[in-house]
N, C-alpha and C positions, 0 to 999 in steps of 0.2 A: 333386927340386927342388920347394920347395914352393910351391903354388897361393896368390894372393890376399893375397901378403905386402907390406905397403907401406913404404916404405923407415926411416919411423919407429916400426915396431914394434907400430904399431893394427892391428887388423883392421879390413879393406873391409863397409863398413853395407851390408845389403841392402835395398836402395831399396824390392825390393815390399812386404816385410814394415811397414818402416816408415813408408809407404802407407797401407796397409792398419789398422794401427795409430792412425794419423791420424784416419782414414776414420771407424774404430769409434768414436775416443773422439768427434768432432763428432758424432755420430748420438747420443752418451751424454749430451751438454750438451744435443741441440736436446730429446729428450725429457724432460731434465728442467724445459727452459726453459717448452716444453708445458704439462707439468707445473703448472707455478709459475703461469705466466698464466692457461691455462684447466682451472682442477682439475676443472670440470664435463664435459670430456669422458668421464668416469664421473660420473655426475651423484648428488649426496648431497641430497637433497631435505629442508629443514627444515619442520618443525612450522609450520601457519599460526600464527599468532596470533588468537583469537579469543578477545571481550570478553564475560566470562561473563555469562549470560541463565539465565532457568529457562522452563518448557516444561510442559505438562500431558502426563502417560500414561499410557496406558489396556492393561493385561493383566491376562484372564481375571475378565472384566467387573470390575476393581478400579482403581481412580485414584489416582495418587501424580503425583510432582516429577523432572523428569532439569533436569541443566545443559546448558550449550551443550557439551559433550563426551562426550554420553549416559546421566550417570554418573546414577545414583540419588541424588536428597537427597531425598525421600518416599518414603517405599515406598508400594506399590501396595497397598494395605489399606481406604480408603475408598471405601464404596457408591455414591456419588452423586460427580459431575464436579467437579473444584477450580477454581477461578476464581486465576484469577493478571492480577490488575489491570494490574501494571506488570511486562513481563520482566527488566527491570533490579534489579529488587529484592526482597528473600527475605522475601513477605508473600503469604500463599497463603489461600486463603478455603475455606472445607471447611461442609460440612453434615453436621448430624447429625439424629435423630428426626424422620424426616422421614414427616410421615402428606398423604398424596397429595387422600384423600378431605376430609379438614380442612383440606388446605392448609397445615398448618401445619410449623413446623420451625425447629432450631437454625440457627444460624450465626454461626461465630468466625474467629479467622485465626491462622496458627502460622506460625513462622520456618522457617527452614533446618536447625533441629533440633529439630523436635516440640513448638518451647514454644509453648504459648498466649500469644498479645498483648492488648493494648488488653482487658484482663479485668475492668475498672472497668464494663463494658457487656453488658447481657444478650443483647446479639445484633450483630455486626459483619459488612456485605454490601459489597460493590462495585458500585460505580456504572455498571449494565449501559443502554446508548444502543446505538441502529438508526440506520441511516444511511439514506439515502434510498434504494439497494437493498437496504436489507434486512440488511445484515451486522450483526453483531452487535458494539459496540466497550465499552471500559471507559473510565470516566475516570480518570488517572495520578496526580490530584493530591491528589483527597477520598474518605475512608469514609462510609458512610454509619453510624451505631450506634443502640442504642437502649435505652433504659434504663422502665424501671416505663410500656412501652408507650407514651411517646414518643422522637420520634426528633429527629437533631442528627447534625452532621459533623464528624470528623476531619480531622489529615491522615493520610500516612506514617508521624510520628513520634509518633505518638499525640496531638498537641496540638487541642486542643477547638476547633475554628474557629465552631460555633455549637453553642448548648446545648439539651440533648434535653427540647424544651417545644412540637413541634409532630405534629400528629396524623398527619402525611405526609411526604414529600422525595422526589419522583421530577425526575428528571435531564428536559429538554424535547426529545422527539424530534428527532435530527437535528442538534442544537444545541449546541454544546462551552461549558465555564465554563455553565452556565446550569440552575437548578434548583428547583422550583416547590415550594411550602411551603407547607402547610394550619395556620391555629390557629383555633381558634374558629370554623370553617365558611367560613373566609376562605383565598381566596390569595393569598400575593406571591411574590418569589421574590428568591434570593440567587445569588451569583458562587461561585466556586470557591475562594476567599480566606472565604469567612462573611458578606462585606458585602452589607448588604441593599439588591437596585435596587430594589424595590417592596415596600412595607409590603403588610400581611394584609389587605388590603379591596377586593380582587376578587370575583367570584360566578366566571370562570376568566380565566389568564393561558397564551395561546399563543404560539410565532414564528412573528416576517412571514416572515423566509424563512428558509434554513438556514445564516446568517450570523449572530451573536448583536449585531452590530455594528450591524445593520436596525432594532432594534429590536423592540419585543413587543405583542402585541394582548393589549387587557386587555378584561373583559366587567364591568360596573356591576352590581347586583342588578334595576334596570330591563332588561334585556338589552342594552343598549346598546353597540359598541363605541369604543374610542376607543386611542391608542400612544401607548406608555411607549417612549422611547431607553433604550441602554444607558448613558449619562450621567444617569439620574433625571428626566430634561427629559419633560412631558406635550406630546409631538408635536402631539395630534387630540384634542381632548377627546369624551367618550363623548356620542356624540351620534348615530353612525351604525348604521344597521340590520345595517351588514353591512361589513368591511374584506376585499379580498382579497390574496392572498399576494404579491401582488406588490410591487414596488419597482425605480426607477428615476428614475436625472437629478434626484432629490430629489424626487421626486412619487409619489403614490400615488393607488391604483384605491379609490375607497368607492361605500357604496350608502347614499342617505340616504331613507328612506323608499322610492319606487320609483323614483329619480332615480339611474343610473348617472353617477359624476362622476370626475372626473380631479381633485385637489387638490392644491395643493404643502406644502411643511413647515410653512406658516402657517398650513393649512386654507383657502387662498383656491380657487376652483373654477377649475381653467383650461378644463376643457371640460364640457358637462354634457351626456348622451344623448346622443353620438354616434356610440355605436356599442353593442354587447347582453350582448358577451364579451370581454375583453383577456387577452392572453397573457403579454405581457412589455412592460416599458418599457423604450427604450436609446433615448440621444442626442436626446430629445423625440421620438421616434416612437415607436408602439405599435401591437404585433402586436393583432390584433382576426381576430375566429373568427365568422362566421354559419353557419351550417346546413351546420357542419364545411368552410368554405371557410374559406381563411385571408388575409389580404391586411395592408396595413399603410395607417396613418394617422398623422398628425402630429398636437400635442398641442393645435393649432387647429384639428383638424378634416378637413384636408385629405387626401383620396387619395391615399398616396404609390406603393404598390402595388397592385393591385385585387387582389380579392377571388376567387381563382382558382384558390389551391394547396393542395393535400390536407394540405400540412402547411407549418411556418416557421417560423423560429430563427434569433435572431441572428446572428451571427456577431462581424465585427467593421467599423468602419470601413465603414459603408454596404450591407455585405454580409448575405448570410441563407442559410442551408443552405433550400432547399426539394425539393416533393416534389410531383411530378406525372406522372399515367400511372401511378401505381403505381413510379417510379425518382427517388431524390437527383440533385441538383446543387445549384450554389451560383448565384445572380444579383445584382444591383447592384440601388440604389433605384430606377433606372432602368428596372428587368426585363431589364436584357440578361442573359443565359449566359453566367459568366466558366467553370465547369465543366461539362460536360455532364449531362446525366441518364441515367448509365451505372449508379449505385451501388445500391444497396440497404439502406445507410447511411453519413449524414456525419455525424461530430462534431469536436469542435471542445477542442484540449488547452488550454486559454485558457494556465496559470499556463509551461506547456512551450512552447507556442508555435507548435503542428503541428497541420496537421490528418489526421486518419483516413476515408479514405473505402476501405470494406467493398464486395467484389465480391460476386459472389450465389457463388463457389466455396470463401467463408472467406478469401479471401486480402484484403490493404491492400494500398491505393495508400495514400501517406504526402508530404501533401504540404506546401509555406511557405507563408508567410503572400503569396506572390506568385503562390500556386494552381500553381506547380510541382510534376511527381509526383519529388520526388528517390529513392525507393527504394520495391520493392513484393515482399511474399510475406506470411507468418505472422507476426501479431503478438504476440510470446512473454511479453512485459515490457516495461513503464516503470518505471522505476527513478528515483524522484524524490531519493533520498538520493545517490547513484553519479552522476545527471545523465545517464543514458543510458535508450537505448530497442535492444531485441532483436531482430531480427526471424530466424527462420528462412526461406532460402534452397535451393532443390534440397538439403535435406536439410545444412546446415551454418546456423550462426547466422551472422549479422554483427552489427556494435554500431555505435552512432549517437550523436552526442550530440542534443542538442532543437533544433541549425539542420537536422539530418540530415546529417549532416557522418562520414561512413566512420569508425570508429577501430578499432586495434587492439585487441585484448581484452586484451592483457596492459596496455595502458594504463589499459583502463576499470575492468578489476579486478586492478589494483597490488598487493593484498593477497593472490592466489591465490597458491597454489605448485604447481600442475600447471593447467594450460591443453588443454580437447577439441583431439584435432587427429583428420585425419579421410584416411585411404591406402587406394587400394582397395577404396573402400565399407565400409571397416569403419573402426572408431573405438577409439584409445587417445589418450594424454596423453602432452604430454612439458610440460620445464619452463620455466622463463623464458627462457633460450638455448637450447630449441627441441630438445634433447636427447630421446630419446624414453624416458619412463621408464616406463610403460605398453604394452606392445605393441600391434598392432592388431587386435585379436581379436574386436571386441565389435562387434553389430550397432546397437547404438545407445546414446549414453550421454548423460549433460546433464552441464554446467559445473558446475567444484566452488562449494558453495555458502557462504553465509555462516559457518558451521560446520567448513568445512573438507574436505565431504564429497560425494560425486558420485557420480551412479546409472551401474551398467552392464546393458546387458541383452545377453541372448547365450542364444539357443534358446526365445528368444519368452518368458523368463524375467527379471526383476529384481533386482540385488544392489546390492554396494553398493563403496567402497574409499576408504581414508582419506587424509590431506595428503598421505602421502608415496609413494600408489599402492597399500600393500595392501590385500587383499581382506579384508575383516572382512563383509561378508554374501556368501557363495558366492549367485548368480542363481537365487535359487527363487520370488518373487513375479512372480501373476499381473497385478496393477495393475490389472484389471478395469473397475473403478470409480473409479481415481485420475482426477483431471484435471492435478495436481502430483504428480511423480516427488520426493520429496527424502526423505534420510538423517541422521540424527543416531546417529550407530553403529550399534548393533545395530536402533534403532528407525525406525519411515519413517511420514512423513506419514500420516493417515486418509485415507479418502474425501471426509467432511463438511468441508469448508474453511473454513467458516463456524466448528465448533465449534474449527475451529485444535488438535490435539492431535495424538500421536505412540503409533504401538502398536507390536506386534509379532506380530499378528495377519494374518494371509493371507487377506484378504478378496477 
């Protein structure tokens, strides 16, 4: 008799198989559902995107051109350093015949494919400016050229902004848009556009300060000074022995003969000898310096501080970083102590909004404008384009914006595609859902950079790996001498920061 037979002639279903069956196929759907929604749990990391730049590089003492993705558009064939004015555009400055003892020497500019430019001119240089430490910058907007031994400016596009009929044209230390001009044994000077602030009949033309907006001190053939604005307006006429750099509250510090004065934009006196030194003007008060004591006075005269602190700087809103005992703090016009005198240096981020006050172990306190310390350790980076500030923490960064306000990294730098993350003391990358695509391997590494590109080091050694995690430099650099760690493929930053280039030399 047979087993399992049901009276209409089906066969009896077995429930476990069909179960089981069930079972499998939901586990089939939830994985591919998985799948579908988060395809990053195998993580396929994309190419950053990065806004082509060119770059100076330097192998086997020769100079040439990489892009922002390391690649070669100069080759490295010329003797002496390339000047690249603007990274944004393919106008590189090169020297040739260069005799050291003469001083003298070629200079032209070529494109992104070996052509000579702007060849109407027997010599084309960039407009090389120092900043007040010292760094070295270009100007982005004028060439400077030269033809039958005078000189005249370009721009980019080769068009004449003023024509080669003066004996000189240097750039005014410090100073952006602004550039001084010899003819006929005369100086004036012209803007960044050609147009002239001051016609040729100075004996010299400096800035008040390193704002071109201050205005300019001009010197008579008498030696006389007197300022020129940057609207053409005669501020002060040349009358004074001596104008100092300063500027504030619309008043300035002159010497008229041997009378120390305070004047305003009219040249009327508001104060005359009362005091031997001034530092700075703010809000009608001024910093004043005797026999290296520093104290503050009002622009009548009045005592507003005494005379008592090794050092004093503004600050802001009645405030002033000083310096006594040999330690920073901050005090009111009052003299009370709103910060102590623990620091070893305060400064002041006016345009960001923070202040930095320096322990004596290298470490910041970082504090508001309400002398709160909102976060403290290494100060890595300000980042004025990005709006953030970096600080390293027991060996991990954090990111800030300029209230000091915590942010994520993958906020701050939206543009990355692998992100430091940091397990076990060692450090790998994973990506924007936190996927780890990088393992943790490396004793120490920095964030990918603007490039695309992030150091690893591993056995007290330097490498390097690309957007999407691979290694394109195996850790063979010692970094010695670096003070910045960064990558552009196969090439990594110099020592010399100032000269800003990229080698592939193991210094």
């Amino acid at each position: 008799m047979g087993r399992g037979k049901r009276y209409d002639g089906e066969r009896k279903l077995n429930v476990k198989k069909v179960v089981a069956t069930v079972l499998a196929l939901a586990v089939i759907v939830m994985i591919i559902v998985l799948m579908i929604n988060f395809p990053n749990l195998k993580s396929k990391v994309e190419t950053k995107n990065v806004t082509n730049s060119y770059l100076v590089v330097s192998t086997n003492d020769k100079w040439g051109v990489i892009n922002s993705k390391g690649e070669i558009i100069i080759n490295p064939e010329y003797d002496q350093m390339i000047v690249i004015p603007d990274p944004t555009k393919a106008i590189f400055i090169c020297q040739e015949d260069v005799n050291l003892e003469g001083n003298t020497y070629k200079s032209f500019a070529i494109d992104d494919h070996s052509n000579r430019l702007f060849s109407l001119y027997d010599n084309v240089e960039a407009m090389q400016n120092v900043d007040s430490n010292g760094n070295v910058f270009y100007d982005t907007s004028v060439l400077k050229v030269e033809k039958n031994g005078q000189y005249g400016l370009i721009n980019f596009s080769g068009k004449e902004l003023l024509s080669p009929e003066y004996t000189s044209i240097t750039p005014l230390r410090n100073v952006t848009k602004s550039f001084v001009t010899e003819k006929d044994g005369k100086k004036g000077l012209v803007d960044n556009s050609g147009s002239i602030i001051i016609e040729n009949e100075y004996a010299d033309i400096i800035a008040l300060t390193d704002k071109y907006e201050d205005g300019y001190i001009v010197k008579n053939d008498s030696g006389k000074y007197g300022l020129v604005n940057y609207s053409r307006k005669q501020m002060l006429d040349c009358k004074y022995t001596e104008i100092m750099h300063i500027y504030g509250s619309k008043m300035y510090i002159v010497k008229e003969e041997n009378d120390i004065e305070l004047v305003d934009a009219e040249g009327l006196i508001k104060l005359k000898n009362g005091f031997s030194e001034a530092v700075s003007i703010d809000n009608s008060n001024i910093i004043v310096k005797t026999n290296d004591n520093y104290g503050v006075i009002s622009s009548s005269g009045e005592n507003v501080i005494p005379q008592e602190y090794q050092d004093l700087k503004y600050l802001f809103e009645g405030n002033y970083i000083a310096k006594k005992d040999g330690k920073y703090g901050i005090i009111d016009t009052t003299g009370k102590v709103v910060v102590d005198y623990t620091y070893s240096n305060i400064s002041f981020s006016s345009k960001e909004g923070f202040i930095e006050a320096e322990k004596e172990n290298g470490e910041m306190d970082l504090l508001d404008e309400t002398f709160t310390i909102k976060t403290s350790g290494i100060l890595s980076e300000i980042n004025t384009n990005l709006g953030y500030i970096k600080v390293r923490k027991n060996g991990e960064y954090k990111y800030y914006n300029f209230k000091l306000e915590e942010k994520n990294v993958k906020d701050v730098l939206s543009s990355n595609t692998l992100f430091l993350s940091k397990n076990n003391n060692k450090y790998g990358f994973v990506d924007k859902n936190g996927i780890v695509v990088v393992d943790y391997i490396y004793d120490d590494a920095t964030e990918q950079n603007d490039y695309g590109f992030a150091a690893i080091k591993k056995d007290g050694k330097w490498g390097a790996i690309d957007a999407v995690g691979k290694v394109i430099v195996e850790p063979t650099y010692s970094f010695n001498q670096n003070t910045v760690i960064s990558f552009i493929n196969k090439w990594h930053l110099a020592p010399d920061l100032n000269a800003n280039y990229y080698t592939d030399v193991n210094e």
